[in-house]
N, C-alpha and C positions, 0 to 999 in steps of 0.2 A: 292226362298230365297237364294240358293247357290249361283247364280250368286251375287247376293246382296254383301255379305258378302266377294266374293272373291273381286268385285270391291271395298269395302269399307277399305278393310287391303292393296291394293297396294296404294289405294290413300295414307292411313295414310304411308306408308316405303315410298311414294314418296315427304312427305311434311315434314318427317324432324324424322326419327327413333330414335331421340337419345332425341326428347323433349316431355314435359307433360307439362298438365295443360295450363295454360295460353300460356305459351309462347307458346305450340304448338297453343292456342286458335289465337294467337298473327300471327303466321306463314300461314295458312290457311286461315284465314281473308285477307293475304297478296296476297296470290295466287288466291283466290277470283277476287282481281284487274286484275292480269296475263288474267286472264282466262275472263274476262270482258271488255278485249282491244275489240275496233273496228277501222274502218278506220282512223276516225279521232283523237279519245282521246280511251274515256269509253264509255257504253252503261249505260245511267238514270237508267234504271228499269231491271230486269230478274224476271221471270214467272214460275220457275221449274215443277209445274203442266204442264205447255204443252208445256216446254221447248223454253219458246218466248220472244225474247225481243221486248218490248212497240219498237213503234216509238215518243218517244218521249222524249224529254231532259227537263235540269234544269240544267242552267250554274251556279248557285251558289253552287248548291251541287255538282255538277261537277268539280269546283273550289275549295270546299274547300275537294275534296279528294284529288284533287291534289296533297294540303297539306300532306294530311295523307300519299300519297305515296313516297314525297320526304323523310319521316319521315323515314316510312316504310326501306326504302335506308339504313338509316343511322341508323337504328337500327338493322337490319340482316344484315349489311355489302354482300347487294346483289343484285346486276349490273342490276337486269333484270327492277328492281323500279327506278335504273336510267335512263334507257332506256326509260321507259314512262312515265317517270314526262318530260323529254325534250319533248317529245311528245304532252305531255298535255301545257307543257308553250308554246309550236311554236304553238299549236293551239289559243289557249287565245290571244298570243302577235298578231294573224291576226285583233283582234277586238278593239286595241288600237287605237283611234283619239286622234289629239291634239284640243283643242281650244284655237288657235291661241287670238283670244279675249282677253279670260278671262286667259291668263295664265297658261293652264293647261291641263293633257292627261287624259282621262278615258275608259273605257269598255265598248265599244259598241255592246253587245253580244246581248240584247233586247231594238231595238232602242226604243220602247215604254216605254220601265220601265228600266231606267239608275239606278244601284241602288247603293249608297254608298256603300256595302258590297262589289260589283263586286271588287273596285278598291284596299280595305284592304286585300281580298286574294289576288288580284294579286299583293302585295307586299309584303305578306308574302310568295309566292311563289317565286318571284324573294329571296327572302332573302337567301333561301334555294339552287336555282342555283347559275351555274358556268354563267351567263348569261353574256357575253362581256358588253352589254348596260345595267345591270340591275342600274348600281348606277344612272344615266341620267335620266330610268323610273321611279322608283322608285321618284325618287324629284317631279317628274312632277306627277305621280299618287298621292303622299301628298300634294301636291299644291291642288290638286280637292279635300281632301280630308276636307283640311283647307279650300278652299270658302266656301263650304256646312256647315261651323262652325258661329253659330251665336252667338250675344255679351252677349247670358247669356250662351256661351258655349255649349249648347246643339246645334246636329247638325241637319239637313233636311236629310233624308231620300235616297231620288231621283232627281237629276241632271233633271233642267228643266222642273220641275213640284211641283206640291202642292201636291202629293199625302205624307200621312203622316204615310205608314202604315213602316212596319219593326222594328219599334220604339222598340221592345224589342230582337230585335237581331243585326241589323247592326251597330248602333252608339257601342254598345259593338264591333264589330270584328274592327272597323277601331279605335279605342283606343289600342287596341292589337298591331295595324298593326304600331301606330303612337308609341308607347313605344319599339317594337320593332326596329324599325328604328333607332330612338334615342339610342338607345343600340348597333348598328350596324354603325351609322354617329357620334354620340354626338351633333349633330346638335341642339339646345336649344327648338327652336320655339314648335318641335315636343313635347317633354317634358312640354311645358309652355300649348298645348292645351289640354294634357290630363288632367291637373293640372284645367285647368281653366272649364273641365268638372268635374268633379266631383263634386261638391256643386247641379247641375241641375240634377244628374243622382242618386246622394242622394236622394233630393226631387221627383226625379220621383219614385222614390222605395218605399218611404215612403206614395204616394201616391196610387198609382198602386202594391204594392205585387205581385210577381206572379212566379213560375216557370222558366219560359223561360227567363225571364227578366236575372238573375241570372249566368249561365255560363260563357257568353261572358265576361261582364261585371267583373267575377271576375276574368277569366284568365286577363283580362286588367291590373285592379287595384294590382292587387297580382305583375307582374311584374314592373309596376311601383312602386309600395311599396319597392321590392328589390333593386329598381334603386336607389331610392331618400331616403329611409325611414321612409314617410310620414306618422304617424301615423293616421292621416284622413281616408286614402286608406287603412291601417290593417283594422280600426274599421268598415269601411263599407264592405269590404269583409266576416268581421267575420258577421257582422249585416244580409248580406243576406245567407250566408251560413248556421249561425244559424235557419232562415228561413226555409231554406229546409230540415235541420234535423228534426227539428220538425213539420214540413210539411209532412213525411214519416214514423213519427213514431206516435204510438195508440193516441189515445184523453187525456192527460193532460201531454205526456210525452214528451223528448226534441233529447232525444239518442238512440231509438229503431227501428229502422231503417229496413219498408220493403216496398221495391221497385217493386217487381214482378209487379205491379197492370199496372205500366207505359210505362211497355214493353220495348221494344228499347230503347226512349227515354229517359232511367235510363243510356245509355252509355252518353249522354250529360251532366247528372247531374255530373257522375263520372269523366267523363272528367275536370270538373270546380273545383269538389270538391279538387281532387289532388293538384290543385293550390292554393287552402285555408289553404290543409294540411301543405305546405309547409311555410305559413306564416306563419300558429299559431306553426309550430316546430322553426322555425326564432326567433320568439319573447318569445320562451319558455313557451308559455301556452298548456302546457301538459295535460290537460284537453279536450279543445278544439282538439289538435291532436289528443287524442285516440276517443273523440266523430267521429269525421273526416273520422279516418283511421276504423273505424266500418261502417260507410254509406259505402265508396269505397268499400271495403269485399264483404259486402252483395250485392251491387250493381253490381260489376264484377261477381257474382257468378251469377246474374239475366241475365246479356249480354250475360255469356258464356254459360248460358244455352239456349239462344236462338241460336245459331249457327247450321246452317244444317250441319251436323242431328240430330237435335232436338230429344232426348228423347221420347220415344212412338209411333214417327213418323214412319210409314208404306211408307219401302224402294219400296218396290214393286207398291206403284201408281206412281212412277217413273220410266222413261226410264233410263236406262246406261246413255246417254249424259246429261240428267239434272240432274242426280246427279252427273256428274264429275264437268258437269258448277257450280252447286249450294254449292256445300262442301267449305266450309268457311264463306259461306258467312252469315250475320246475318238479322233475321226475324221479322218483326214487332213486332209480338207474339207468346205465344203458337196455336195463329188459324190462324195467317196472314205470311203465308209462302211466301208471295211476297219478295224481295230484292232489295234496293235501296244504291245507292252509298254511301250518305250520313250515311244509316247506319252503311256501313263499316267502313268510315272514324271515325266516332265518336267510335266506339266500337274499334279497332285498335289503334286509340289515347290515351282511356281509359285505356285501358288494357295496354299499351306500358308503361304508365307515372306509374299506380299501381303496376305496376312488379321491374320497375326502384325505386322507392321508399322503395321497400322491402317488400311492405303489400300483396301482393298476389304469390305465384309458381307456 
Protein backbone atom coordinates (compact mmCIF):
# COMPACT_ATOMS: atom_id res chain seq x y z
CA UNK A 1 0.00 0.00 0.00
CA UNK A 2 3.00 2.43 0.66
CA UNK A 3 4.40 2.19 -2.57
CA UNK A 4 0.68 2.95 -3.67
CA UNK A 5 0.08 5.96 -2.18
CA UNK A 6 3.75 7.21 -2.67
CA UNK A 7 3.10 6.75 -6.56
CA UNK A 8 -0.45 8.26 -6.28
CA UNK A 9 0.74 11.85 -4.45
CA UNK A 10 3.65 12.39 -7.18
CA UNK A 11 1.40 11.64 -10.00
CA UNK A 12 -1.17 14.27 -8.43
CA UNK A 13 2.21 17.37 -7.71
CA UNK A 14 2.97 16.17 -11.23
CA UNK A 15 -0.48 16.89 -12.93
CA UNK A 16 -0.93 20.19 -11.65
CA UNK A 17 -0.57 21.15 -7.47
CA UNK A 18 -2.18 24.10 -7.55
CA UNK A 19 -5.81 22.63 -8.91
CA UNK A 20 -9.02 20.81 -7.65
CA UNK A 21 -11.97 19.47 -8.42
CA UNK A 22 -12.77 19.34 -11.87
CA UNK A 23 -10.25 21.30 -13.41
CA UNK A 24 -7.84 18.97 -11.93
CA UNK A 25 -10.46 16.25 -13.12
CA UNK A 26 -10.17 18.29 -16.55
CA UNK A 27 -6.12 18.16 -16.38
CA UNK A 28 -5.48 14.44 -15.81
CA UNK A 29 -8.12 13.47 -18.30
CA UNK A 30 -5.67 15.61 -20.54
CA UNK A 31 -2.59 13.76 -19.67
CA UNK A 32 -4.44 10.40 -20.00
CA UNK A 33 -4.15 11.48 -23.99
CA UNK A 34 -0.14 12.37 -23.21
CA UNK A 35 0.22 9.08 -21.87
CA UNK A 36 -1.86 7.11 -24.58
CA UNK A 37 0.24 8.41 -27.71
CA UNK A 38 1.55 5.69 -29.98
CA UNK A 39 3.33 5.56 -33.09
CA UNK A 40 0.88 6.63 -35.20
CA UNK A 41 -1.90 8.89 -33.26
CA UNK A 42 -3.50 7.23 -29.84
CA UNK A 43 -4.01 3.83 -28.86
CA UNK A 44 -8.45 2.84 -29.17
CA UNK A 45 -8.53 0.99 -25.79
CA UNK A 46 -6.08 0.58 -22.51
CA UNK A 47 -6.61 -2.53 -20.11
CA UNK A 48 -5.14 -1.27 -16.70
CA UNK A 49 -5.79 -4.73 -15.11
CA UNK A 50 -2.88 -6.22 -17.22
CA UNK A 51 -1.57 -3.14 -18.31
CA UNK A 52 -2.42 -3.83 -22.35
CA UNK A 53 -3.45 -2.10 -25.01
CA UNK A 54 -6.14 -4.02 -27.50
CA UNK A 55 -4.75 -4.17 -31.00
CA UNK A 56 -7.36 -2.65 -32.16
CA UNK A 57 -8.87 0.84 -33.33
CA UNK A 58 -12.00 2.94 -34.12
CA UNK A 59 -11.29 5.95 -36.34
CA UNK A 60 -14.16 7.72 -35.34
CA UNK A 61 -13.65 7.85 -31.80
CA UNK A 62 -10.11 8.36 -32.68
CA UNK A 63 -11.15 11.37 -34.51
CA UNK A 64 -13.31 12.77 -32.46
CA UNK A 65 -10.62 12.82 -29.54
CA UNK A 66 -8.76 14.51 -31.67
CA UNK A 67 -11.17 17.08 -31.14
CA UNK A 68 -11.07 16.86 -27.60
CA UNK A 69 -7.36 17.24 -27.63
CA UNK A 70 -7.16 20.31 -29.87
CA UNK A 71 -9.56 21.61 -27.34
CA UNK A 72 -7.67 20.37 -24.64
CA UNK A 73 -4.61 22.84 -26.26
CA UNK A 74 -6.62 25.68 -26.04
CA UNK A 75 -7.96 25.27 -22.77
CA UNK A 76 -4.61 24.50 -20.53
CA UNK A 77 -2.83 26.73 -22.88
CA UNK A 78 -0.26 23.46 -23.20
CA UNK A 79 2.01 22.87 -26.22
CA UNK A 80 2.22 19.14 -25.52
CA UNK A 81 -1.90 18.85 -26.91
CA UNK A 82 -0.51 20.75 -29.84
CA UNK A 83 1.99 18.52 -30.62
CA UNK A 84 -0.30 15.63 -30.97
CA UNK A 85 -3.33 16.93 -32.43
CA UNK A 86 -0.81 17.83 -35.47
CA UNK A 87 -0.03 14.34 -35.08
CA UNK A 88 -3.38 13.11 -35.04
CA UNK A 89 -4.47 15.37 -38.18
CA UNK A 90 -1.19 14.23 -40.44
CA UNK A 91 -2.32 11.00 -39.69
CA UNK A 92 -6.19 11.28 -40.61
CA UNK A 93 -5.06 13.93 -43.58
CA UNK A 94 -3.04 10.32 -44.97
CA UNK A 95 -6.71 8.92 -45.56
CA UNK A 96 -8.15 11.67 -47.55
CA UNK A 97 -9.30 10.72 -51.42
CA UNK A 98 -10.72 12.96 -53.79
CA UNK A 99 -13.61 11.81 -56.02
CA UNK A 100 -12.62 13.41 -58.95
CA UNK A 101 -16.38 12.44 -60.24
CA UNK A 102 -18.72 13.43 -57.97
CA UNK A 103 -16.83 16.60 -56.85
CA UNK A 104 -15.63 15.81 -53.68
CA UNK A 105 -12.77 14.46 -50.87
CA UNK A 106 -13.66 12.23 -48.08
CA UNK A 107 -12.09 9.68 -45.40
CA UNK A 108 -11.02 6.71 -46.32
CA UNK A 109 -9.89 5.26 -42.99
CA UNK A 110 -12.63 2.12 -43.46
CA UNK A 111 -12.75 1.47 -47.25
CA UNK A 112 -15.82 -0.64 -46.25
CA UNK A 113 -17.77 1.68 -44.20
CA UNK A 114 -17.22 5.42 -45.54
CA UNK A 115 -19.08 7.04 -42.82
CA UNK A 116 -20.46 10.55 -42.93
CA UNK A 117 -19.22 11.27 -39.45
CA UNK A 118 -15.44 10.53 -40.59
CA UNK A 119 -15.65 13.66 -42.80
CA UNK A 120 -17.58 16.24 -40.09
CA UNK A 121 -14.67 15.49 -37.67
CA UNK A 122 -12.29 15.90 -39.88
CA UNK A 123 -13.52 19.34 -40.27
CA UNK A 124 -14.11 20.18 -37.20
CA UNK A 125 -10.55 19.23 -36.62
CA UNK A 126 -9.08 21.18 -39.46
CA UNK A 127 -11.18 24.10 -37.90
CA UNK A 128 -9.21 23.94 -34.93
CA UNK A 129 -5.58 23.68 -36.96
CA UNK A 130 -2.95 25.97 -38.18
CA UNK A 131 -3.44 23.58 -41.36
CA UNK A 132 -1.91 25.48 -44.49
CA UNK A 133 -4.50 23.51 -46.88
CA UNK A 134 -7.35 23.28 -44.34
CA UNK A 135 -9.65 26.05 -46.08
CA UNK A 136 -9.38 23.87 -49.77
CA UNK A 137 -10.23 20.60 -47.35
CA UNK A 138 -12.49 21.59 -45.61
CA UNK A 139 -14.95 22.85 -48.90
CA UNK A 140 -14.20 19.77 -50.41
CA UNK A 141 -14.89 17.51 -47.34
CA UNK A 142 -18.62 19.81 -47.09
CA UNK A 143 -19.06 19.25 -50.76
CA UNK A 144 -19.24 15.21 -49.62
CA UNK A 145 -20.96 16.17 -47.00
CA UNK A 146 -23.73 18.01 -48.97
CA UNK A 147 -24.11 14.99 -51.83
CA UNK A 148 -24.94 12.70 -48.95
CA UNK A 149 -27.91 15.43 -48.25
CA UNK A 150 -31.13 14.31 -49.67
CA UNK A 151 -34.31 16.65 -51.03
CA UNK A 152 -36.08 16.17 -47.69
CA UNK A 153 -32.89 17.24 -46.11
CA UNK A 154 -32.05 14.38 -44.13
CA UNK A 155 -28.78 12.79 -44.98
CA UNK A 156 -27.45 8.90 -45.95
CA UNK A 157 -25.23 7.79 -43.59
CA UNK A 158 -22.37 6.07 -45.69
CA UNK A 159 -20.62 7.10 -48.94
CA UNK A 160 -21.37 4.30 -51.50
CA UNK A 161 -23.67 2.22 -49.93
CA UNK A 162 -27.25 1.72 -48.42
CA UNK A 163 -26.24 0.96 -45.29
CA UNK A 164 -28.51 3.13 -43.01
CA UNK A 165 -27.26 2.60 -39.74
CA UNK A 166 -25.60 5.80 -37.60
CA UNK A 167 -28.78 7.67 -38.01
CA UNK A 168 -28.76 8.86 -34.46
CA UNK A 169 -25.38 10.20 -34.35
CA UNK A 170 -23.53 11.22 -37.66
CA UNK A 171 -26.19 13.39 -39.49
CA UNK A 172 -26.06 15.16 -35.90
CA UNK A 173 -21.92 15.65 -36.06
CA UNK A 174 -21.94 16.80 -39.70
CA UNK A 175 -24.74 19.59 -38.99
CA UNK A 176 -22.19 20.74 -36.25
CA UNK A 177 -19.43 20.52 -38.71
CA UNK A 178 -21.68 22.40 -41.53
CA UNK A 179 -22.74 25.35 -38.84
CA UNK A 180 -19.43 25.49 -37.84
CA UNK A 181 -17.95 26.22 -40.99
CA UNK A 182 -20.43 28.65 -41.84
CA UNK A 183 -19.48 30.40 -38.68
CA UNK A 184 -15.84 30.17 -39.74
CA UNK A 185 -16.46 30.92 -44.21
CA UNK A 186 -20.10 32.70 -43.96
CA UNK A 187 -20.38 30.72 -46.87
CA UNK A 188 -24.56 30.41 -47.12
CA UNK A 189 -25.20 27.05 -48.83
CA UNK A 190 -23.70 25.50 -45.47
CA UNK A 191 -26.16 27.53 -43.32
CA UNK A 192 -29.16 26.84 -45.99
CA UNK A 193 -28.54 22.87 -45.35
CA UNK A 194 -28.73 22.77 -41.79
CA UNK A 195 -31.87 24.93 -42.14
CA UNK A 196 -33.25 22.62 -44.63
CA UNK A 197 -32.56 19.65 -42.12
CA UNK A 198 -34.14 20.43 -39.45
CA UNK A 199 -38.00 19.84 -40.15
CA UNK A 200 -36.77 15.89 -41.02
CA UNK A 201 -34.56 15.65 -37.94
CA UNK A 202 -37.67 17.16 -35.88
CA UNK A 203 -39.80 14.40 -37.41
CA UNK A 204 -37.35 11.91 -36.78
CA UNK A 205 -37.28 12.75 -33.00
CA UNK A 206 -40.70 12.88 -32.81
CA UNK A 207 -40.89 9.55 -34.16
CA UNK A 208 -37.72 7.72 -32.70
CA UNK A 209 -37.16 9.36 -29.06
CA UNK A 210 -34.11 8.25 -27.81
CA UNK A 211 -30.97 9.18 -25.98
CA UNK A 212 -28.24 9.04 -28.25
CA UNK A 213 -30.35 10.82 -30.88
CA UNK A 214 -30.09 13.86 -28.57
CA UNK A 215 -26.48 15.32 -28.11
CA UNK A 216 -25.15 15.71 -31.42
CA UNK A 217 -27.97 17.03 -32.75
CA UNK A 218 -28.40 19.71 -30.07
CA UNK A 219 -24.74 20.78 -30.04
CA UNK A 220 -25.82 21.43 -33.87
CA UNK A 221 -29.04 23.24 -33.46
CA UNK A 222 -27.98 25.18 -30.44
CA UNK A 223 -25.07 26.80 -32.64
CA UNK A 224 -27.02 27.46 -35.40
CA UNK A 225 -29.79 29.02 -33.13
CA UNK A 226 -26.88 31.49 -32.18
CA UNK A 227 -25.96 31.92 -35.60
CA UNK A 228 -29.35 32.87 -37.15
CA UNK A 229 -31.75 33.02 -34.15
CA UNK A 230 -34.15 30.66 -35.46
CA UNK A 231 -36.54 29.96 -32.98
CA UNK A 232 -37.53 26.51 -34.60
CA UNK A 233 -33.84 25.38 -33.62
CA UNK A 234 -34.43 26.84 -29.65
CA UNK A 235 -37.68 24.99 -29.59
CA UNK A 236 -36.36 21.73 -30.74
CA UNK A 237 -33.28 21.79 -28.69
CA UNK A 238 -35.37 22.62 -25.70
CA UNK A 239 -37.95 19.70 -26.98
CA UNK A 240 -35.21 17.10 -26.78
CA UNK A 241 -33.41 18.25 -23.94
CA UNK A 242 -36.46 18.55 -21.90
CA UNK A 243 -36.58 14.71 -23.02
CA UNK A 244 -33.69 13.76 -21.22
CA UNK A 245 -34.21 15.58 -18.13
CA UNK A 246 -37.10 13.87 -17.66
CA UNK A 247 -35.72 10.85 -19.09
CA UNK A 248 -33.17 10.72 -15.84
CA UNK A 249 -35.26 11.89 -13.38
CA UNK A 250 -37.99 9.53 -10.91
CA UNK A 251 -41.32 8.51 -12.61
CA UNK A 252 -43.79 11.47 -13.07
CA UNK A 253 -40.99 14.04 -12.58
CA UNK A 254 -39.20 16.39 -15.12
CA UNK A 255 -36.02 18.06 -13.02
CA UNK A 256 -34.52 15.46 -10.70
CA UNK A 257 -31.85 14.41 -12.30
CA UNK A 258 -29.78 10.89 -11.65
CA UNK A 259 -27.50 9.78 -13.97
CA UNK A 260 -24.99 7.23 -12.14
CA UNK A 261 -27.21 4.33 -13.84
CA UNK A 262 -25.46 5.36 -17.43
CA UNK A 263 -22.13 5.29 -16.63
CA UNK A 264 -19.77 7.18 -18.83
CA UNK A 265 -22.25 7.78 -21.27
CA UNK A 266 -23.79 10.69 -18.89
CA UNK A 267 -20.34 12.54 -20.19
CA UNK A 268 -22.18 12.65 -23.62
CA UNK A 269 -25.35 13.72 -22.27
CA UNK A 270 -23.53 16.53 -20.42
CA UNK A 271 -21.63 17.42 -23.12
CA UNK A 272 -24.95 18.42 -25.23
CA UNK A 273 -26.63 19.55 -22.36
CA UNK A 274 -24.08 22.57 -21.82
CA UNK A 275 -25.18 23.68 -25.15
CA UNK A 276 -29.00 23.74 -24.33
CA UNK A 277 -27.85 25.63 -21.17
CA UNK A 278 -26.70 28.13 -23.17
CA UNK A 279 -29.70 28.74 -25.35
CA UNK A 280 -32.35 28.65 -22.66
CA UNK A 281 -29.82 31.42 -20.65
CA UNK A 282 -29.77 33.30 -24.44
CA UNK A 283 -33.43 33.52 -24.60
CA UNK A 284 -33.84 34.06 -20.77
CA UNK A 285 -35.84 31.12 -19.70
CA UNK A 286 -34.46 30.81 -16.46
CA UNK A 287 -36.33 27.94 -15.62
CA UNK A 288 -35.13 25.77 -18.16
CA UNK A 289 -31.47 26.95 -17.29
CA UNK A 290 -31.46 26.12 -13.75
CA UNK A 291 -33.45 22.74 -14.76
CA UNK A 292 -30.24 22.32 -17.29
CA UNK A 293 -27.66 23.55 -15.10
CA UNK A 294 -28.90 20.64 -12.28
CA UNK A 295 -28.55 17.66 -15.02
CA UNK A 296 -24.81 19.12 -15.85
CA UNK A 297 -24.06 19.12 -11.69
CA UNK A 298 -25.23 15.88 -11.15
CA UNK A 299 -23.99 14.50 -14.17
CA UNK A 300 -20.22 15.93 -14.05
CA UNK A 301 -20.27 14.77 -10.47
CA UNK A 302 -21.23 11.08 -12.18
CA UNK A 303 -18.13 11.35 -14.91
CA UNK A 304 -15.66 12.65 -12.34
CA UNK A 305 -16.39 9.93 -10.33
CA UNK A 306 -15.67 7.51 -12.55
CA UNK A 307 -11.96 8.72 -13.36
CA UNK A 308 -9.13 6.33 -12.28
CA UNK A 309 -9.02 5.98 -9.38
CA UNK A 310 -12.05 5.34 -8.86
CA UNK A 311 -13.23 5.55 -5.24
CA UNK A 312 -13.06 2.01 -3.43
CA UNK A 313 -10.86 0.92 -6.18
CA UNK A 314 -8.05 -1.43 -4.80
CA UNK A 315 -4.58 0.22 -5.98
CA UNK A 316 -2.78 -2.85 -5.19
CA UNK A 317 -4.37 -5.16 -8.27
CA UNK A 318 -2.40 -2.86 -10.08
CA UNK A 319 1.08 -2.64 -11.33
CA UNK A 320 3.14 0.82 -10.88
CA UNK A 321 3.01 1.17 -14.81
CA UNK A 322 -0.95 0.77 -15.07
CA UNK A 323 -1.60 2.93 -12.77
CA UNK A 324 0.75 5.72 -14.15
CA UNK A 325 -0.82 4.67 -17.78
CA UNK A 326 -4.37 4.73 -16.27
CA UNK A 327 -4.68 8.00 -13.97
CA UNK A 328 -6.84 10.23 -15.71
CA UNK A 329 -8.34 8.37 -17.62
CA UNK A 330 -12.30 7.65 -17.42
CA UNK A 331 -14.10 4.17 -16.86
CA UNK A 332 -17.09 2.73 -18.23
CA UNK A 333 -18.40 2.13 -14.73
CA UNK A 334 -18.10 1.51 -11.36
CA UNK A 335 -17.17 -2.33 -12.51
CA UNK A 336 -15.93 -1.61 -16.10
CA UNK A 337 -12.35 -0.26 -15.63
CA UNK A 338 -11.52 -0.66 -19.37
CA UNK A 339 -10.63 2.86 -21.05
CA UNK A 340 -11.48 4.08 -24.42
CA UNK A 341 -10.57 7.18 -26.07
CA UNK A 342 -13.89 8.41 -26.82
CA UNK A 343 -14.49 8.23 -23.22
CA UNK A 344 -12.00 10.67 -22.57
CA UNK A 345 -12.91 12.91 -25.18
CA UNK A 346 -16.46 13.12 -24.15
CA UNK A 347 -15.71 13.45 -20.30
CA UNK A 348 -12.87 16.30 -21.03
CA UNK A 349 -15.38 18.13 -23.29
CA UNK A 350 -17.95 17.97 -20.56
CA UNK A 351 -16.29 19.04 -17.97
CA UNK A 352 -14.21 21.69 -20.00
CA UNK A 353 -17.72 23.41 -21.18
CA UNK A 354 -19.35 23.00 -17.32
CA UNK A 355 -16.37 24.59 -15.66
CA UNK A 356 -16.24 27.39 -18.42
CA UNK A 357 -19.94 28.16 -17.65
CA UNK A 358 -19.45 28.43 -14.03
CA UNK A 359 -21.74 25.54 -12.88
CA UNK A 360 -19.01 23.21 -11.69
CA UNK A 361 -14.98 23.95 -9.64
Amino acid sequence: MKRVWTLMLSLVLLSGCGSSGALMAIEQGGEWFLNDENENFIYYQYKPATDFHPNSSHAMREMGALWSIYNLADFLKDERYDALAQKGLTYFKSFLVEDATNGFTYVNATPDKIKLGYSAFMILNLLESDDPEKDELMRELADGILYLQQDDGGFDTFFYSDRDTGLDYYPGEALLALSALYEYTEEQRYLDAVKAALPYYEAYFDETSNTAFVPWQTQAYSKYFLLTGDTEASDFVFKMNDYMTAHFSEDGGTCSPDTESAGIVTAVYVEGMTRAYTVAKTVGDEERAECYARFIQAGSKTVMGLQFPMEDLNLDDYSEAAIVTATGGFCGSKTDVTMQVDRNQHATMALMRAYELGLIE
